[in-house]
C-alpha positions in Angstrom: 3.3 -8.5 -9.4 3.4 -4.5 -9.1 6.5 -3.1 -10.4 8.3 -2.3 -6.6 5.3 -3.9 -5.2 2.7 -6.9 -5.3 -1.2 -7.1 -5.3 -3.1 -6.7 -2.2 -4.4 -9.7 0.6 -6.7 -8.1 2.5 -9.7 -7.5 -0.3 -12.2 -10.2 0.0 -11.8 -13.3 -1.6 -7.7 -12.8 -1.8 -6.0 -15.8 -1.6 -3.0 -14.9 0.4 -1.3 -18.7 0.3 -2.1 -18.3 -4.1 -0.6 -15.3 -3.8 2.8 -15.8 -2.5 2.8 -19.2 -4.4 2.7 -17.3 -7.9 5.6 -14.9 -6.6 7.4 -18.0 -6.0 7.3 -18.8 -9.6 7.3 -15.6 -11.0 10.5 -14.8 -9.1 12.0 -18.2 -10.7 11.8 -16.3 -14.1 14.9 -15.3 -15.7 16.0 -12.1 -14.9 15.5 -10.8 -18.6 12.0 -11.6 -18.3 9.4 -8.3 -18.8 6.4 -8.1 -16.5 3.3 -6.0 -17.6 1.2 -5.7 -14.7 -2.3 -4.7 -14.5 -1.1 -1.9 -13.2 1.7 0.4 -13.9 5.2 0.4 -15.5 6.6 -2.8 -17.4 9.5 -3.9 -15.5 11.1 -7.0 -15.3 12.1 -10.0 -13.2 15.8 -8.9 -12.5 14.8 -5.3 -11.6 12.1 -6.3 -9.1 14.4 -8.7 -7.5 16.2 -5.5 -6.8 13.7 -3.3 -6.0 10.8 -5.2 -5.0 10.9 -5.9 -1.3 8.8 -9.0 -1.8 10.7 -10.7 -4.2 14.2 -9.7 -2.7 13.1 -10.9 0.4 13.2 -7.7 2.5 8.8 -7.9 2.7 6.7 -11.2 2.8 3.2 -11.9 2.3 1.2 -12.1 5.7 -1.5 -15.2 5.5 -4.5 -15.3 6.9 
């Protein structure tokens, strides 16, 4: 998880299915919960259920 964002699927040897698997229980987090990604800003679970268009559900992870 990217703050506003996620990481990619079409790199070889992404695992699309893992992917959207850990959103799934990232996004169960409570909202108060701070994300450091690998990348980028800290942000946090309520936040990116705002912004993020995956875990808001306005994006979804295309499978393979």
């Amino acid at each position: 998880l990217f703050a506003g964002s996620i990481g990619r699927t079409d790199l070889p040897f992404s695992n699309p299915a893992q992917l959207a698997s850990s959103q799934e229980k990232i996004a169960a987090l409570p909202v108060e919960t701070v994300i450091y990604p690998g990348h980028g800003m800290d942000t946090t679970i309520g936040q990116e259920r705002l912004s993020n268009p995956f875990l808001n559900g306005s994006a979804r992870i295309v499978q393979k």
